[in-house]
N, CA, C and O atoms as a printed pandas DataFrame, in Angstrom:
     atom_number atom_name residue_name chain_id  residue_number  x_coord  y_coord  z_coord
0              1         N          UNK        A               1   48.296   29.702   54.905
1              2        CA          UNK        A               1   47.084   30.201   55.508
2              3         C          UNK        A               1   46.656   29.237   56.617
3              4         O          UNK        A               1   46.727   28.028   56.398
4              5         N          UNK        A               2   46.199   29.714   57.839
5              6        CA          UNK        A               2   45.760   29.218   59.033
6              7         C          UNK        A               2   44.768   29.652   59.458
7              8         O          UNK        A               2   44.373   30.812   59.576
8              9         N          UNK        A               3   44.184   28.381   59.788
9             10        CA          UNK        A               3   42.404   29.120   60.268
10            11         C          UNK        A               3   42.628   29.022   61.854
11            12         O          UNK        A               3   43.542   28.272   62.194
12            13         N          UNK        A               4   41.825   29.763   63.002
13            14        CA          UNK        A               4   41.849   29.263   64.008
14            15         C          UNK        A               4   40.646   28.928   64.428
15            16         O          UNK        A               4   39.497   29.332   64.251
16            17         N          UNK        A               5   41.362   27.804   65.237
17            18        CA          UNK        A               5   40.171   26.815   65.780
18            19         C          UNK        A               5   39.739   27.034   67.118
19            20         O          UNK        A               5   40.630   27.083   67.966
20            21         N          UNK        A               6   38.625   27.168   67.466
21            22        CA          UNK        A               6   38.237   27.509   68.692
22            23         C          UNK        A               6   38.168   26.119   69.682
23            24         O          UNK        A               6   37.628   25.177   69.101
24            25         N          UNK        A               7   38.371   25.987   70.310
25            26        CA          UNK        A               7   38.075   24.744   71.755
26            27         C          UNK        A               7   36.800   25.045   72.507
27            28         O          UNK        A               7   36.580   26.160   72.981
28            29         N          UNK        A               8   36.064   24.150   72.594
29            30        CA          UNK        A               8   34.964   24.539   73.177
30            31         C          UNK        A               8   35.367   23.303   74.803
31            32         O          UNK        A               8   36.000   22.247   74.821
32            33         N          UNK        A               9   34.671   24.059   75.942
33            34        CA          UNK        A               9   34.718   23.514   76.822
34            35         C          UNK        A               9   34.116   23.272   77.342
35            36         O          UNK        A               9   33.378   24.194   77.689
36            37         N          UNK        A              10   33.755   21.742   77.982
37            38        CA          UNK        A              10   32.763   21.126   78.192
38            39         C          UNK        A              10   32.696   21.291   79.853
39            40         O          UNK        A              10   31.727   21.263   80.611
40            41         N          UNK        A              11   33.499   21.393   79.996
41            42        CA          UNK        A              11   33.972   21.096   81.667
42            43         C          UNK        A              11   32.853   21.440   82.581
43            44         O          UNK        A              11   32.858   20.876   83.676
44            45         N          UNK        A              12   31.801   22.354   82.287
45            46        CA          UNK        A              12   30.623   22.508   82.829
46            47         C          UNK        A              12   30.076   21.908   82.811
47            48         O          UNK        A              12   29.941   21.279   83.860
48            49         N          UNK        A              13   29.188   21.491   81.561
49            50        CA          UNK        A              13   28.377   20.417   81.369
50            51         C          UNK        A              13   28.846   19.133   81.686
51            52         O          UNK        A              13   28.089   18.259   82.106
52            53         N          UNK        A              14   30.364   18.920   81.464
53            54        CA          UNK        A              14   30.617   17.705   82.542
54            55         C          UNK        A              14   30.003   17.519   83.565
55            56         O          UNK        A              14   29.137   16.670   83.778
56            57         N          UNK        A              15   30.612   18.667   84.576
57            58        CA          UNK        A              15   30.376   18.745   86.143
58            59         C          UNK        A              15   28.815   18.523   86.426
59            60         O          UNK        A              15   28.434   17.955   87.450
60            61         N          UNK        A              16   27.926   19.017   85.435
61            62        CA          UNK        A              16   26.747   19.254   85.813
62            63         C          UNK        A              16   26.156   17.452   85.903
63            64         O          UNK        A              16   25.530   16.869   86.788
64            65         N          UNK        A              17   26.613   17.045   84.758
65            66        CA          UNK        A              17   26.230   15.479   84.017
66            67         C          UNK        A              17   26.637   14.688   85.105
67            68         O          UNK        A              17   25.944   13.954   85.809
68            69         N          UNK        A              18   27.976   14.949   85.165
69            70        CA          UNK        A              18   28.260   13.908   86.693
70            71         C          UNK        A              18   27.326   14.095   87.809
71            72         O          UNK        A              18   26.644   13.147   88.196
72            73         N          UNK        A              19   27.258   15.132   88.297
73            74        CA          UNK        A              19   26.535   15.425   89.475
74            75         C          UNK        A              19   25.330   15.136   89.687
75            76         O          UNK        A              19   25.029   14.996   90.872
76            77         N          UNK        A              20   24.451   14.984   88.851
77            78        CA          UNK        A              20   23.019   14.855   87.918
78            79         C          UNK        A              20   23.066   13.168   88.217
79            80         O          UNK        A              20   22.129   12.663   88.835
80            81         N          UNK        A              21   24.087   12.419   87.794
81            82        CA          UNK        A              21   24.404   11.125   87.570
82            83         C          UNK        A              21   24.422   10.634   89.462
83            84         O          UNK        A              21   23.573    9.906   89.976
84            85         N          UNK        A              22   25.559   11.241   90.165
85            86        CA          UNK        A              22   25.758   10.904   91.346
86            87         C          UNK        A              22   24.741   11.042   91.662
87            88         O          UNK        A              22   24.433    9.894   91.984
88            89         N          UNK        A              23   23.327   12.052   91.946
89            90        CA          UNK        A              23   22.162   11.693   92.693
90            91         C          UNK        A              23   21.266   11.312   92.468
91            92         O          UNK        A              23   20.282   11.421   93.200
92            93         N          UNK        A              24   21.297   10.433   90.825
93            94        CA          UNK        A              24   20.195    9.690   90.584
94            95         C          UNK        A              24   21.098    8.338   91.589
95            96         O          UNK        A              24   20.522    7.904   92.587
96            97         N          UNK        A              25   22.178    7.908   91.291
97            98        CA          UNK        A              25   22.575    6.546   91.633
98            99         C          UNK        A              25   22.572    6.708   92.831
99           100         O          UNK        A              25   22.660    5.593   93.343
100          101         N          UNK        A              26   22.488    7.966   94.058
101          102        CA          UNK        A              26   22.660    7.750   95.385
102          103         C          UNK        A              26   20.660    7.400   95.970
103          104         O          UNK        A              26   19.999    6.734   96.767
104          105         N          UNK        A              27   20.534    8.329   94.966
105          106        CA          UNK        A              27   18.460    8.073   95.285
106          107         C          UNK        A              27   18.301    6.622   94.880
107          108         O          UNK        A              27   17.333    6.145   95.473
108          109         N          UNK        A              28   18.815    5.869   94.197
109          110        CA          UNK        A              28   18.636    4.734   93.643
110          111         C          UNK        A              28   19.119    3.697   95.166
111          112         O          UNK        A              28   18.486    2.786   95.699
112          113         N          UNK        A              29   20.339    4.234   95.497
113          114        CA          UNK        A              29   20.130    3.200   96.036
114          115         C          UNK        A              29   19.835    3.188   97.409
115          116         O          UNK        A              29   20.039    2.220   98.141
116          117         N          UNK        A              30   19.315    4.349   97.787
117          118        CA          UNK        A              30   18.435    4.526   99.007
118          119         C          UNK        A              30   17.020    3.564   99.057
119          120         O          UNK        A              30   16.476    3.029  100.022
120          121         N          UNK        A              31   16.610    3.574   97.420
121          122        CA          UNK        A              31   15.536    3.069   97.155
122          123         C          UNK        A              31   15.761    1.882   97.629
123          124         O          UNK        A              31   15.275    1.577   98.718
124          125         N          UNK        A              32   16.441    1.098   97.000
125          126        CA          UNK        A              32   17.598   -0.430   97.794
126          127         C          UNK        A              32   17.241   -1.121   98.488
127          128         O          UNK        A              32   16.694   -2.220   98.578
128          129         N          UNK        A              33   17.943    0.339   99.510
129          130        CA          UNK        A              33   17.874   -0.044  101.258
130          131         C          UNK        A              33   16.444    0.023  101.902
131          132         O          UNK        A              33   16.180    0.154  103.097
132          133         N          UNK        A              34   15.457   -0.115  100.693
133          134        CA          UNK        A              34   13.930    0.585  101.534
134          135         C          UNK        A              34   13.861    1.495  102.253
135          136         O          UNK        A              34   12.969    1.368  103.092
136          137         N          UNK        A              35   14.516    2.543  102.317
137          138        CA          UNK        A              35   14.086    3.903  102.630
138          139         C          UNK        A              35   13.171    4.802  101.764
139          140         O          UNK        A              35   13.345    4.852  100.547
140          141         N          UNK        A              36   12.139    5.557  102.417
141          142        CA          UNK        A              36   11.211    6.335  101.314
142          143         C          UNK        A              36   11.996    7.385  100.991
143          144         O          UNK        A              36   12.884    7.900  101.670
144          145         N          UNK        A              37   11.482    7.768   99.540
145          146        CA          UNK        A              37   12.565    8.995   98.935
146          147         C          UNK        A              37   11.274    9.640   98.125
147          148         O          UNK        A              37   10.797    9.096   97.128
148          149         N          UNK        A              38   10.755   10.918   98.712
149          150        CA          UNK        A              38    9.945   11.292   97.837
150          151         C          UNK        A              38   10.293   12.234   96.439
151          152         O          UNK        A              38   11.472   12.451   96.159
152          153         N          UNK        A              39    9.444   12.651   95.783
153          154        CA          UNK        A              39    9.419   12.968   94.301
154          155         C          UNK        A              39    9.823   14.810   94.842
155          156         O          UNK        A              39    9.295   15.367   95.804
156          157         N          UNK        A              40   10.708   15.338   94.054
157          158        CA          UNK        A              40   11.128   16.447   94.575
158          159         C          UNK        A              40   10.266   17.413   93.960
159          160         O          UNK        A              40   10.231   18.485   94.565
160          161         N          UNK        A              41    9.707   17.351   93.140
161          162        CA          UNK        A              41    8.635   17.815   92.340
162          163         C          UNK        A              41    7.283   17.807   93.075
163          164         O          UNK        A              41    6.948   18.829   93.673
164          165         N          UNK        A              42    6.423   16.641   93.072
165          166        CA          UNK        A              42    5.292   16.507   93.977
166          167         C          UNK        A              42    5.564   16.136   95.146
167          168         O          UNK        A              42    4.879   16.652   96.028
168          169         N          UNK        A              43    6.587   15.176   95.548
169          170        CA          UNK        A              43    6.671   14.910   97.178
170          171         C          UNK        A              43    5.459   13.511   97.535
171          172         O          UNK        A              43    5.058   13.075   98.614
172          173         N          UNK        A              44    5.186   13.159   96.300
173          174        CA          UNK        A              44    4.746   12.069   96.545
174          175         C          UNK        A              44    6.118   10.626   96.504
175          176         O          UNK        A              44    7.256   10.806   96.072
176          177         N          UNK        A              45    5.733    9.646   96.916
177          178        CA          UNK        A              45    6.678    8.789   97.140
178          179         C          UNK        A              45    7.290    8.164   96.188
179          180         O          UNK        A              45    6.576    7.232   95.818
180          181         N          UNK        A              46    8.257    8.216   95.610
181          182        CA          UNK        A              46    8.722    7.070   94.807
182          183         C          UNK        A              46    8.777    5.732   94.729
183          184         O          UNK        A              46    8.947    5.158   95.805
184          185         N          UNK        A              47    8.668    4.970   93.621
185          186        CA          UNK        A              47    8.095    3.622   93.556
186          187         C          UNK        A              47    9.668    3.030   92.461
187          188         O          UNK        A              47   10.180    3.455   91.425
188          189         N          UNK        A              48    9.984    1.794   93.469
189          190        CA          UNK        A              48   11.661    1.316   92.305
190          191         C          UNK        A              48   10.217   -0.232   91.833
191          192         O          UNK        A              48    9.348   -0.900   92.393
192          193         N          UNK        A              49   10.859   -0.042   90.450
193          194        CA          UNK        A              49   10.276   -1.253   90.005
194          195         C          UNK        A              49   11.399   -2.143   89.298
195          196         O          UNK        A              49   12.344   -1.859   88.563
196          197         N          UNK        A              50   10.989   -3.129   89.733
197          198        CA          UNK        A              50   12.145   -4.411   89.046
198          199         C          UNK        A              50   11.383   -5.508   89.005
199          200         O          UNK        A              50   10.265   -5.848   89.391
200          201         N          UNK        A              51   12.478   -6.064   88.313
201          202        CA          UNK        A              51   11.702   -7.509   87.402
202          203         C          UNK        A              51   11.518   -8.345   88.565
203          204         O          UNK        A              51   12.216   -7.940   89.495
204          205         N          UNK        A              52   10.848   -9.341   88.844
205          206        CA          UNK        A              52   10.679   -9.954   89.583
206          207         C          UNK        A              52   10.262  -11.642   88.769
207          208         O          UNK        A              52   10.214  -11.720   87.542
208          209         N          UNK        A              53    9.982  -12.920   89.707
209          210        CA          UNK        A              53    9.838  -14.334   89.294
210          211         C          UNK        A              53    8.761  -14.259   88.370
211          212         O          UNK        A              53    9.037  -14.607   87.222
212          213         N          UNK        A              54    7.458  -13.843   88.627
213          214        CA          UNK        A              54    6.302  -14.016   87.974
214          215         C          UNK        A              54    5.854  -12.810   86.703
215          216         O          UNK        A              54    4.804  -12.761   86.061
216          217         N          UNK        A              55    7.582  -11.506   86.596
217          218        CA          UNK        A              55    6.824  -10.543   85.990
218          219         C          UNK        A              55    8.115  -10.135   85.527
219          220         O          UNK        A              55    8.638   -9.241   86.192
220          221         N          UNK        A              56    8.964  -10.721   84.225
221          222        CA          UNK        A              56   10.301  -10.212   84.054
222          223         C          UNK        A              56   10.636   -9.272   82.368
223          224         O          UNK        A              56   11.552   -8.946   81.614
224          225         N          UNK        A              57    9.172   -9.189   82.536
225          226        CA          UNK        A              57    8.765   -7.930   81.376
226          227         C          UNK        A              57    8.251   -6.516   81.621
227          228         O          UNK        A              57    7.291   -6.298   82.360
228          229         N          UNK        A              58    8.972   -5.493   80.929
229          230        CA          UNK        A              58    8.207   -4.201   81.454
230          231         C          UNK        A              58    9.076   -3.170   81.731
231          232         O          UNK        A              58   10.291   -3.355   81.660
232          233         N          UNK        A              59    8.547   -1.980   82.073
233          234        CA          UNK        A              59    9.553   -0.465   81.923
234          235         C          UNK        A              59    9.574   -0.588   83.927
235          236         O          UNK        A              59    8.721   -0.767   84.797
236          237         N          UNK        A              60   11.050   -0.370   83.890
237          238        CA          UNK        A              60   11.573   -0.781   85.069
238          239         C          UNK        A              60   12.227    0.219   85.559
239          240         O          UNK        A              60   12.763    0.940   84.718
240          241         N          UNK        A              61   12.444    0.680   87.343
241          242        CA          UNK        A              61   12.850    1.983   86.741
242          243         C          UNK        A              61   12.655    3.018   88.642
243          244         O          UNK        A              61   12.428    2.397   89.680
244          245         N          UNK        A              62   12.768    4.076   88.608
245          246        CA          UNK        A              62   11.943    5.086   89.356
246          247         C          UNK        A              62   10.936    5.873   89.179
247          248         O          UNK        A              62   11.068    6.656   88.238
248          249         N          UNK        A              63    9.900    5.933   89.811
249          250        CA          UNK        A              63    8.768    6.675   89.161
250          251         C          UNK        A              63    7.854    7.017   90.264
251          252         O          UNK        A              63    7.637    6.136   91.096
252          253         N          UNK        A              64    7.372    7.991   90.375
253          254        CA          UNK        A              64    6.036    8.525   91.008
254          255         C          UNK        A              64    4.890    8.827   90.187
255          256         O          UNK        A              64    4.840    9.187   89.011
256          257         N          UNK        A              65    3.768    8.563   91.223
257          258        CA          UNK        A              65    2.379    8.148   90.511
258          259         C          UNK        A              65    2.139    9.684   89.601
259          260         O          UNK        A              65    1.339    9.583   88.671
260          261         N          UNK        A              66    2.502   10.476   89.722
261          262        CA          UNK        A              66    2.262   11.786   88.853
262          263         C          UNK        A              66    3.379   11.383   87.401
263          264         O          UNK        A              66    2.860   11.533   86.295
264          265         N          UNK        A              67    4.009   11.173   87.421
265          266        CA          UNK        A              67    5.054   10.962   86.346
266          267         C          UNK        A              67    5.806   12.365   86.418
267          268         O          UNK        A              67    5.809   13.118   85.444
268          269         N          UNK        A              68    6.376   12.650   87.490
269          270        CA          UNK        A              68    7.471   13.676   87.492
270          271         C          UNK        A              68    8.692   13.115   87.548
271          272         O          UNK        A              68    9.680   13.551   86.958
272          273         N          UNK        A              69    8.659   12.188   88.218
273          274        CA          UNK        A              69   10.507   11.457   88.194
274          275         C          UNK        A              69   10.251   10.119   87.184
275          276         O          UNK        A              69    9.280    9.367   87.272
276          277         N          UNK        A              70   10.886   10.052   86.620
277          278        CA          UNK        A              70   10.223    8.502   85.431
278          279         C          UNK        A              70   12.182    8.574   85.249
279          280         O          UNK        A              70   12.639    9.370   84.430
280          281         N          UNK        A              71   12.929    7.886   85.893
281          282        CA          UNK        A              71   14.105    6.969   85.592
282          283         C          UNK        A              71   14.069    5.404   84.965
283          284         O          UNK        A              71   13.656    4.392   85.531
284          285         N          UNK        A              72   14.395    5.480   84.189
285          286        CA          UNK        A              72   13.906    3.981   83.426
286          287         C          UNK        A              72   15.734    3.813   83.602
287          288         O          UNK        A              72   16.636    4.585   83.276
288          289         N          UNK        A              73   15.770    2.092   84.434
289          290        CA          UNK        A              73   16.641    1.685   84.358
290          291         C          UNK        A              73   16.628    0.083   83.161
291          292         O          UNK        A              73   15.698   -0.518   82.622
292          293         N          UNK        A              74   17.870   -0.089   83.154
293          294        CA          UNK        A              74   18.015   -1.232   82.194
294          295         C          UNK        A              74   18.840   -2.577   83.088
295          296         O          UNK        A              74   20.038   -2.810   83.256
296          297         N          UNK        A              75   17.614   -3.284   83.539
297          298        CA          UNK        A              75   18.322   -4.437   84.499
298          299         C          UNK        A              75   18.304   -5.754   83.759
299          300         O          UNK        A              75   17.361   -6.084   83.039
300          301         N          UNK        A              76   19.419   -6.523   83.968
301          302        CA          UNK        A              76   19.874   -7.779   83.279
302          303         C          UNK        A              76   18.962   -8.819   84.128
303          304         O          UNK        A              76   18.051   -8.089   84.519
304          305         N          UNK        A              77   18.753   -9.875   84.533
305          306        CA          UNK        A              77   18.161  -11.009   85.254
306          307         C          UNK        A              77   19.563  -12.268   85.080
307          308         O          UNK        A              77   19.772  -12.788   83.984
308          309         N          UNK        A              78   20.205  -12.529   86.011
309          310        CA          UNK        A              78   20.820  -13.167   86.174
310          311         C          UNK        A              78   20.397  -14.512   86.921
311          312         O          UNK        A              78   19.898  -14.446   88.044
312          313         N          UNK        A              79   20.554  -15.436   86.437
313          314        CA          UNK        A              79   19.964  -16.976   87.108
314          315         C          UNK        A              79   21.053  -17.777   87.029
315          316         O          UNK        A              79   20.992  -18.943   87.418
């Protein structure tokens, strides 16, 4: 007796995940270069926050003052 097994295929939700992925990291690093990148949602401006000398605690990240884009990145501090 043999059961059959179905394959499910992801290959969409791949494509979608990657793609999703490529334009957070290309908006990211527009942010970088100091170029403004507004919120595609409100169109207000996006704000990159990172750790800095006097402040190396805290949710770090992309975000606009409405909280429509909220990317929380995870940055190391290297010294």
């Amino acid at each position: 007796m043999t059961k059959d097994t179905q394959k499910l295929d992801f290959s969409t939700i791949n494509k979608t995940t990657a793609k999703s992925f490529n334009e957070q990291k290309n908006l990211i690093k527009r942010l970088f270069k100091g170029n403004t990148v507004l919120c595609e949602t409100c169109k207000q401006p996006l704000n990159l926050v990172v750790p800095t000398d006097t402040a190396q605690t805290g949710k770090y990240g992309v975000f606009c003052k409405k909280g429509c884009t909220d990317i929380e990145l995870e940055l190391e501090m290297v010294l």
